[in-house]
C-alpha atoms as one frame of an Amber mdcrd trajectory, in Angstrom:
protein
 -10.226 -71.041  35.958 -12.007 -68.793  33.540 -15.588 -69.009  32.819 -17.816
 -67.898  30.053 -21.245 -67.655  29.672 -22.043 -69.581  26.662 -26.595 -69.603
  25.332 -27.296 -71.759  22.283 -30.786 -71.063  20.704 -32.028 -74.453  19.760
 -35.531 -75.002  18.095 -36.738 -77.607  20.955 -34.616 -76.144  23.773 -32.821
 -72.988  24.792 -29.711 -73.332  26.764 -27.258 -70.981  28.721 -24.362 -72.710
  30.643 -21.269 -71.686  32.091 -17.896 -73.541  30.519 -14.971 -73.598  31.174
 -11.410 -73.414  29.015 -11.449 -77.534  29.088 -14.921 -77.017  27.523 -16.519
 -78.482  30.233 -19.628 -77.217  31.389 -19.442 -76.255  34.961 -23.644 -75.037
  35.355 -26.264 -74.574  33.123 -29.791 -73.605  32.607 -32.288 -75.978  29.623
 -35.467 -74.522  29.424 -37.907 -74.982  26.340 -37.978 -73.262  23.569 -41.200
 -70.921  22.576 -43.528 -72.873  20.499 -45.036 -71.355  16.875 -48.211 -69.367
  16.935 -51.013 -72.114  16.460 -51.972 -70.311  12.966 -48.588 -71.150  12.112
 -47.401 -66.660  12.817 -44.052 -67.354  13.618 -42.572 -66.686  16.997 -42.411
 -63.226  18.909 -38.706 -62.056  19.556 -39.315 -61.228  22.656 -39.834 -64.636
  24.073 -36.521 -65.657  23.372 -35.430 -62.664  24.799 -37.714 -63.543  27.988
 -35.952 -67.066  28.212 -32.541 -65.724  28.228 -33.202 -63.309  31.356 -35.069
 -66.245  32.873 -31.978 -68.589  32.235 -29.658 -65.777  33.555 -31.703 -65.546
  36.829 -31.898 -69.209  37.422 -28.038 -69.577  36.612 -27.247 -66.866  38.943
 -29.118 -68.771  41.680 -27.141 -72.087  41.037 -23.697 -70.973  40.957 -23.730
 -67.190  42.286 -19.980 -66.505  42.237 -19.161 -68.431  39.439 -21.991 -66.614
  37.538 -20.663 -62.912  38.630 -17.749 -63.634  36.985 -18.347 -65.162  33.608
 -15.968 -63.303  31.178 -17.707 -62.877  28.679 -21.080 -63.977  27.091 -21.478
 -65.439  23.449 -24.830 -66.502  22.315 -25.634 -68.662  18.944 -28.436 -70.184
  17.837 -31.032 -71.515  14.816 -30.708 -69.851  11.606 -32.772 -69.815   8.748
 -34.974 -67.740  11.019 -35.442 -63.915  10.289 -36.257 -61.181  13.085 -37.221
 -57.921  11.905 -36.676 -55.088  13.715 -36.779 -51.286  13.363 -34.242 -48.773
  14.003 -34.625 -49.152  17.445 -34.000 -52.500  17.651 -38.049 -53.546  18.241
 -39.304 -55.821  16.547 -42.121 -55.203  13.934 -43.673 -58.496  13.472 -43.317
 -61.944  14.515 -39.919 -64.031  13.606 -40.428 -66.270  10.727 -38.885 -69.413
  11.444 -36.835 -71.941   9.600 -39.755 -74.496   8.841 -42.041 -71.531   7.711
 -42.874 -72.217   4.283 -45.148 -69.162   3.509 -43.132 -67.713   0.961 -43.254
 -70.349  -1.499 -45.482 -68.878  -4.315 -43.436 -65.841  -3.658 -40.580 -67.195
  -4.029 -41.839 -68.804  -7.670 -42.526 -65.275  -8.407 -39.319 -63.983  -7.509
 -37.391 -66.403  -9.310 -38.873 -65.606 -12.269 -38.183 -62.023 -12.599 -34.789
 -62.320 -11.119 -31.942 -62.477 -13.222 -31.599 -65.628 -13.929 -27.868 -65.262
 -14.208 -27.053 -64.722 -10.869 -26.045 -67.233  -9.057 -28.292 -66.928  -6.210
 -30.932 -66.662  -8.215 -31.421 -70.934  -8.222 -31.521 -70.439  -3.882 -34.560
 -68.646  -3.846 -36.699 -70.825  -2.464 -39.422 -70.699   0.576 -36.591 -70.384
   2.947 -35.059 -67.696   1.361 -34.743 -64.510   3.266 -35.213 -62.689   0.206
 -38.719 -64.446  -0.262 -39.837 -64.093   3.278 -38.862 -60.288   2.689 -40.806
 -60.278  -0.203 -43.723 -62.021   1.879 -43.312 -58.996   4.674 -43.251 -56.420
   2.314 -46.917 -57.746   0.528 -49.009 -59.210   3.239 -47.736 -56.717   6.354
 -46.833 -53.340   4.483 -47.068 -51.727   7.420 -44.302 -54.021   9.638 -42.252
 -53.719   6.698 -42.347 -49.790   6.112 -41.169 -50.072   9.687 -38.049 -52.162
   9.072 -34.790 -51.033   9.235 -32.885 -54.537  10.229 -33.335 -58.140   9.598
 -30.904 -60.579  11.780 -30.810 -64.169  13.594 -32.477 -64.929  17.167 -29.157
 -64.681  18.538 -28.461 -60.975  17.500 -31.555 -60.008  18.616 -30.314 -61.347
  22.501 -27.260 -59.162  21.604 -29.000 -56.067  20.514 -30.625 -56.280  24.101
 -27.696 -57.421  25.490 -25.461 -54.453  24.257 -27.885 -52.093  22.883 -25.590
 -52.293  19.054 -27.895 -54.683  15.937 -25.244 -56.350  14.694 -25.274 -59.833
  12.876 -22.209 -62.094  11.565 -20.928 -62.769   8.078 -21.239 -66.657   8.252
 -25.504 -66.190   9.377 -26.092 -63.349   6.656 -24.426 -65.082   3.669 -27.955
 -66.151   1.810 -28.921 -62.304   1.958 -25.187 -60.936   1.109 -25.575 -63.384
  -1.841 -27.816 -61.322  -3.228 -25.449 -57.951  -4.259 -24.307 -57.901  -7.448
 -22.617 -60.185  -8.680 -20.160 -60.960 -11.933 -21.975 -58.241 -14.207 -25.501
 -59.062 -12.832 -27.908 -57.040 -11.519 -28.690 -57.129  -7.299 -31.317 -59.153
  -6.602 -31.978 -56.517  -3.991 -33.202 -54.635  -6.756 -34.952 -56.919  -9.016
 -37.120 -57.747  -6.494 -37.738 -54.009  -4.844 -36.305 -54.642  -1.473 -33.714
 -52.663  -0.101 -30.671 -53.740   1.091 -30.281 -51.146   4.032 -31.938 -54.184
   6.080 -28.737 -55.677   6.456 -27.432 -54.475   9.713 -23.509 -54.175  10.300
 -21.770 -57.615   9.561 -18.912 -58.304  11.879 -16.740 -61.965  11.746 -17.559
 -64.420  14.646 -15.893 -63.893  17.642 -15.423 -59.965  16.821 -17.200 -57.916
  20.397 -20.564 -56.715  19.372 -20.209 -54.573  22.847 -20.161 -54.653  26.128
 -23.606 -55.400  28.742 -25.290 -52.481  29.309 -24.725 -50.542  32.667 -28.553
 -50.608  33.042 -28.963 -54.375  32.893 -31.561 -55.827  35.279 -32.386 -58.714
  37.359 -29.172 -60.663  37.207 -27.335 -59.570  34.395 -26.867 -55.975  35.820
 -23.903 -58.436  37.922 -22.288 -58.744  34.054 -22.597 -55.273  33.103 -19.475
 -54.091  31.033 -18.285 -57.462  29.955 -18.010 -58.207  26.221 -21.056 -59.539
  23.923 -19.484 -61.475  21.663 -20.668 -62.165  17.695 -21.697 -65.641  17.668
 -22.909 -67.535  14.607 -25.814 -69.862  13.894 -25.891 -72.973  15.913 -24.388
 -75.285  13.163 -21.341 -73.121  13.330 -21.213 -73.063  16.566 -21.626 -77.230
  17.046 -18.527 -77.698  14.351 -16.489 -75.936  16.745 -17.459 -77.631  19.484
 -16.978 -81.137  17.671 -13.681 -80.218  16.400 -14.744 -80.907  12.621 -13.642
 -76.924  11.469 -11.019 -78.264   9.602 -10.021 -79.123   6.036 -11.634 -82.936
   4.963 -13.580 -83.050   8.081 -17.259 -83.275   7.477 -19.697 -82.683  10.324
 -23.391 -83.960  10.891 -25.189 -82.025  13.522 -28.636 -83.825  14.857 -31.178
 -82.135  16.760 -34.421 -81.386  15.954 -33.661 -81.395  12.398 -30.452 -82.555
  10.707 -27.353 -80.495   9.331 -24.583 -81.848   7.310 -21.485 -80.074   5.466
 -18.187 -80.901   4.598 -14.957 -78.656   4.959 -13.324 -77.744   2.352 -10.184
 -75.547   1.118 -12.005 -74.934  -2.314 -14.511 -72.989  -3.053 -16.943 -75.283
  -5.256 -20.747 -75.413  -5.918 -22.391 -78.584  -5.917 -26.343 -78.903  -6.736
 -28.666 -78.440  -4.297 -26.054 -77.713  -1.754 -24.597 -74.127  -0.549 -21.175
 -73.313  -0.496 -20.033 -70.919   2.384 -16.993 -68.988   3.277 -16.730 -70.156
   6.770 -13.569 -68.369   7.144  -9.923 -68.569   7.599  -9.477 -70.409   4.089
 -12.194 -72.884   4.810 -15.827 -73.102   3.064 -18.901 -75.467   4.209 -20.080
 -77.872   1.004 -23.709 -79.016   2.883 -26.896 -77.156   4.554 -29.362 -77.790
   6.545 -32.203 -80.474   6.356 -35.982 -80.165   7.304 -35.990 -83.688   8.934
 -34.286 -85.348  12.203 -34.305 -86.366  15.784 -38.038 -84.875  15.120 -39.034
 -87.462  12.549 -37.992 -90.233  15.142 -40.304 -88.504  17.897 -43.228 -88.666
  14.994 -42.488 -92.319  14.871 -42.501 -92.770  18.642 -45.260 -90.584  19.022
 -47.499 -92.505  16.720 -46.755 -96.110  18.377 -47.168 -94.790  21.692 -50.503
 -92.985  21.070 -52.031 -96.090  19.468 -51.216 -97.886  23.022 -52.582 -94.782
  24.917 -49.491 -93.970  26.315 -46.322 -90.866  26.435 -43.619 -91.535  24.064
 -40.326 -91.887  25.637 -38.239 -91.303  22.265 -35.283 -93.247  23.157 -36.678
 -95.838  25.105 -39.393 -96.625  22.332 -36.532 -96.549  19.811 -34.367 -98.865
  21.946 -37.265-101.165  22.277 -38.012-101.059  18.466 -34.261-101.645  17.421
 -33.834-104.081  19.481 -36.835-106.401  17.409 -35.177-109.178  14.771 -35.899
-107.371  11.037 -37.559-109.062   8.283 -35.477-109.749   5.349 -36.895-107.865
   3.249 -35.883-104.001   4.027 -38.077-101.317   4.263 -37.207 -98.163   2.380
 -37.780 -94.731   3.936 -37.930 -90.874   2.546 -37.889 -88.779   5.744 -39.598
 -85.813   4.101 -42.478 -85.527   6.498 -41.970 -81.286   6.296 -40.897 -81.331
   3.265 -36.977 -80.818   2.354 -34.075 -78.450   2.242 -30.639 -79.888   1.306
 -30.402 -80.852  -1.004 -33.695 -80.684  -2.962 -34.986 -77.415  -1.295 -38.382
 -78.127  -2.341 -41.195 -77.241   0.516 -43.838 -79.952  -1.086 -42.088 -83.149
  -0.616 -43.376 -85.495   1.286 -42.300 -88.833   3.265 -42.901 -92.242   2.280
 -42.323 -95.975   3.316 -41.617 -98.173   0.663 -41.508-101.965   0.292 -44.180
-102.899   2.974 -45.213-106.337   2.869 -47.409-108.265   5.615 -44.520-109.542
   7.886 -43.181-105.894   8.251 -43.645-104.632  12.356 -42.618-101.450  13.986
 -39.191-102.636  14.680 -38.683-102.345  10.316 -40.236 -99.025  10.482 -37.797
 -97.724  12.796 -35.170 -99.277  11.190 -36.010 -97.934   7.953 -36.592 -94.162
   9.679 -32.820 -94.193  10.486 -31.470 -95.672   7.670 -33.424 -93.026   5.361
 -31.865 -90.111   7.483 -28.630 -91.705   7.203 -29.130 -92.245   3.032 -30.446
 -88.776   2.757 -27.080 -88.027   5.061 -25.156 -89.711   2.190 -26.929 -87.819
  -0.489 -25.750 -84.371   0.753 -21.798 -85.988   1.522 -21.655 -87.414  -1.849
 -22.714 -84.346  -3.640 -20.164 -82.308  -1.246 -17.067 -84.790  -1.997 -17.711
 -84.835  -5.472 -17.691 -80.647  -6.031 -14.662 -80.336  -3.707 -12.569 -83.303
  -5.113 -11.774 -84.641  -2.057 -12.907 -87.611   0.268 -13.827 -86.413   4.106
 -11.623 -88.338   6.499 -14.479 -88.624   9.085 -17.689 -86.944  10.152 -17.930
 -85.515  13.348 -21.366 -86.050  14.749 -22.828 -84.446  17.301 -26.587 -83.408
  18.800 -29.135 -85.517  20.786 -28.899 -88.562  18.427 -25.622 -88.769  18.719
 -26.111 -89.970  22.158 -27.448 -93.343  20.298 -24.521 -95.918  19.465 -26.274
 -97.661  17.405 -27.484 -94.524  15.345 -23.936 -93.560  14.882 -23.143 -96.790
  14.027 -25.728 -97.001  11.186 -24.443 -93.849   9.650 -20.950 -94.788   9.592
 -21.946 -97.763   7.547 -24.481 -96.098   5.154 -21.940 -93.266   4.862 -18.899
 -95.572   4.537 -16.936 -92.990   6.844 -15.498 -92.874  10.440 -18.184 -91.322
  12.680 -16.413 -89.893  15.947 -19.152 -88.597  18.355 -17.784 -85.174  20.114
 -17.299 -85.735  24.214 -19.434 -82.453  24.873 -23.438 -83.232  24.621 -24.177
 -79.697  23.684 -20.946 -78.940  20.979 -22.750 -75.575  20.073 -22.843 -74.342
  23.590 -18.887 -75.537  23.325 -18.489 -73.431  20.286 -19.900 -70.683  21.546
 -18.148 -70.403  24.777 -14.666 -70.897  22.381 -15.611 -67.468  21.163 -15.727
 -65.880  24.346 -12.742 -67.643  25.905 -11.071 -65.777  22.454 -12.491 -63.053
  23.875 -11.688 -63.035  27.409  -7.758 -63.901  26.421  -7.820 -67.956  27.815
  -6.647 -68.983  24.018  -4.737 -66.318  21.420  -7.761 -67.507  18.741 -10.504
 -69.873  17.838  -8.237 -72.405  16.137  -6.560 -73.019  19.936  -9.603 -72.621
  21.518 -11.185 -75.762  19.631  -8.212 -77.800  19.969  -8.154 -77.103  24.028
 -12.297 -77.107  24.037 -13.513 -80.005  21.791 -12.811 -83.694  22.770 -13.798
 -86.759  20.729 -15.748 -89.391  22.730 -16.322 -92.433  20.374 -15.004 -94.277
  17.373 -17.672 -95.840  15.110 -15.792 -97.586  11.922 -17.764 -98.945   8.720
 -18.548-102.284   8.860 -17.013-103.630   5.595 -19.775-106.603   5.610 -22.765
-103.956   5.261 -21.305-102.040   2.485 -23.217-104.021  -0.480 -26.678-103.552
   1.206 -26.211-100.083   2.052 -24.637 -99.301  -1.563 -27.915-100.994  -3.080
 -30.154 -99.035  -0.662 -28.532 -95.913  -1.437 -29.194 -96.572  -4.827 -32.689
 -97.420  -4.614 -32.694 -93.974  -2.668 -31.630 -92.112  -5.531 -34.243 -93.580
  -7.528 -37.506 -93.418  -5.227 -37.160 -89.429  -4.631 -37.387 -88.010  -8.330
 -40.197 -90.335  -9.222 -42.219 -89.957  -5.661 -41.745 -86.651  -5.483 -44.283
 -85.472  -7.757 -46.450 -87.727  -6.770 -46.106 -86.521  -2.585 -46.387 -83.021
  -3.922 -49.793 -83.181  -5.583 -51.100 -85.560  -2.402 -49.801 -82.576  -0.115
 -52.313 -80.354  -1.684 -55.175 -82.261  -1.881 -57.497 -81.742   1.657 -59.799
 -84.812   3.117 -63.261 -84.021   3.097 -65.024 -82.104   6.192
């Protein structure tokens, strides 16, 4: 029975397991992930570094023999998270992280002295890696005159893995945007960054190397097996949930939520980003700024009025569980602000419709039923650029462990909702990779058919569909008139 070694880079926890060709997973290691510096500096590389040895040594101590002869080793992880290192492979400053949104006023600048024209000229936003370059090169000349690569956590475990900086196609597509493009000028150039900091691109699943021979601590037992190029965590998870094919649309929920839909054509829709996610297939979707975490704000604020530790899904249990006024509270989960699909850093969250009867229970009603309508924002957008309708969305992530979460999106959504079998699908799409690698399946299209196994069924519920359709609607309206509004409030300070 072949085993892998499979780590998925998550922004609350950091995982390394080993699985098997079934996709089970036979050990593993959860540990959590390193926080932000409390000036809000990012995160030093080298602690997720420190976390993977850890992992390793702890692994190796729960299943020796079974850890000695892992195959291979693939390793994904968050995105929307740059490490910059030099030609070494050290880092020069601290990772900026996906809900960094430092570069903003760059990032106005930038946009308008970039050719307009180009099409990835409208993307430039906070999260940009072009604008967080841009923030690098002003406010730490000196880590940026030092910078030779910028790449994802996850190549930064390879590069120390393997000793080769390497990244992957799918991870890098925001900065290889940015070439030339139709006639227009590299953005590269127009805003006087050079694109040298790309390091070598290679497909997912392609060997970044093998373990070094000097490996210490446990993973000298693994030295010569193959590193294999993972991709970013939401990758990863639609492998693991069996959604990477055509009309499939996936909703990954952790910390934060991601959302996409498969499609054969290659179509733009606004506010979402279209990427080639290989053989013939591109993602219509993106990531959001708002999830599982918004619930844990919500528990966390009930429980600390009663003095007491929030036990997320207990307290939302509880909450659920309360009879709901019949008049429905309306929710925009933008408490960080937003990516997909309004990629606007300002916005802030709201509850709308409050009257005097309204408890906790409606407020954690209305705090799933706004991630599920924002859910329905992005898939609406998606099916209407790719001409198609998805079939069902594979969900997967900690709230997917909730039935009656799932249930609530499949009836905002008005689509199947089929919750994968495998609690940790990115740590299952990972390990697909390297059981590619090690020879178990002849590629990654077996792999997820032998390796990703539906769980649950949750259909529409034909008698919701005219309140959800009205909600939705009432959606649409609330964010382009609040959003202004949440924007100026999110600048204003309280008095000392």
């Amino acid at each position: 029975m072949p085993l892998v070694l499979a780590c998925d880079i998550g922004g609350s926890h950091f995982r390394l397991a080993l699985v098997d060709e079934a996709g089970a997973i036979r050990q593993d290691v959860t540990l959590a992930s390193p926080g932000e510096h409390e000036d809000g500096g990012g995160i030093a590389p080298e602690a997720w570094w420190d976390l993977f040895a850890a992992a390793a040594e702890q692994l190796a101590r729960k299943a020796p023999e079974a850890f000695a002869g892992a195959a291979a080793v693939a390793v994904c992880g968050i995105t929307r998270t740059q490490v910059f290192l030099d030609a070494a492979g050290a880092p020069v400053h601290a990772a900026i992280t996906w809900r960094d949104a430092r570069a903003a006023e760059l990032a106005e600048e930038l946009r308008a002295r970039l050719d307009a024209s180009h099409p990835e000229t409208t993307h430039v936003n906070a999260f940009h890696p072009l604008a967080r370059l841009a923030w690098l090169q002003r406010y730490a000349p000196s880590a940026y005159g030092r910078l030779a690569h910028v790449v994802d956590p996850k190549d930064f475990i390879n590069a120390r893995l393997a000793g080769i900086v390497a990244s992957d196609a799918i991870s890098a597509a925001r900065l290889t945007a940015c070439a030339a493009n139709a006639g227009t000028a590299s953005l590269f150039a127009g805003a006087g960054i050079s694109d040298a900091v790309l390091p070598p691109l290679l497909p997912p699943g392609a060997t970044v190397g093998t373990i070094r021979e000097d490996a210490s601590g446990a993973l000298a037992r693994l030295a010569g097996r193959p590193v294999v190029c993972g991709s970013h965590d939401t990758w990863a998870a639609v492998v693991g949930l069996g959604a990477m094919r055509p009309g499939f649309a996936y909703n990954i929920s952790g910390t934060t939520e991601v959302l996409g839909l498969m499609s054969p054509a290659d179509r733009t829709a606004e506010g979402l980003l279209t990427i080639d996610w290989g053989d013939g297939l591109n993602q219509i979707g993106g990531p959001g700024q708002n999830g599982a975490d918004t619930a844990r704000w919500l528990a966390e604020l009930l429980a600390g009025w009663r003095g007491e530790d929030a036990d997320v899904p207990a307290v939302f249990e509880t909450l659920l569980a309360r009879p709901r006024d019949r008049a429905p509270v309306l929710f925009l989960p933008f408490l960080q602000g937003e990516r997909t699909p309004y990629w606007n850093p300002a916005m802030r969250g709201a509850f709308l419709g409050l009257n005097r009867r309204h408890g906790a229970g409606d407020l954690a009603w209305a705090l799933i039923e706004g991630i599920a309508l924002l859910n329905r924002e992005v898939l609406a957008r998606a099916e209407a650029a790719a001409g198609i309708t998805c079939s069902e969305i594979r969900f997967g992530g900690g709230a997917a462990a909730n039935r009656l979460w799932a249930q609530v999106k499949a009836d905002v959504c008005n689509r199947p909702v089929v919750v994968g079998a495998a609690g940790e699908p990115g740590l299952v799409g990972a390990a697909a990779l390297a059981q590619v690698a090690a020879g178990t399946y002849p590629d990654l299209a077996a792999a997820q058919a032998g390796m990703a196994r539906p769980a649950r069924r949750h259909v529409p519920r034909g008698d919701r569909r005219p309140f959800y359709d009205a909600l939705h609607a009432q959606f649409r309206r609330a964010v382009p008139m609040l959003a202004p509004l949440t924007a100026d409030l999110a600048h204003l300070e309280t008095p000392t």
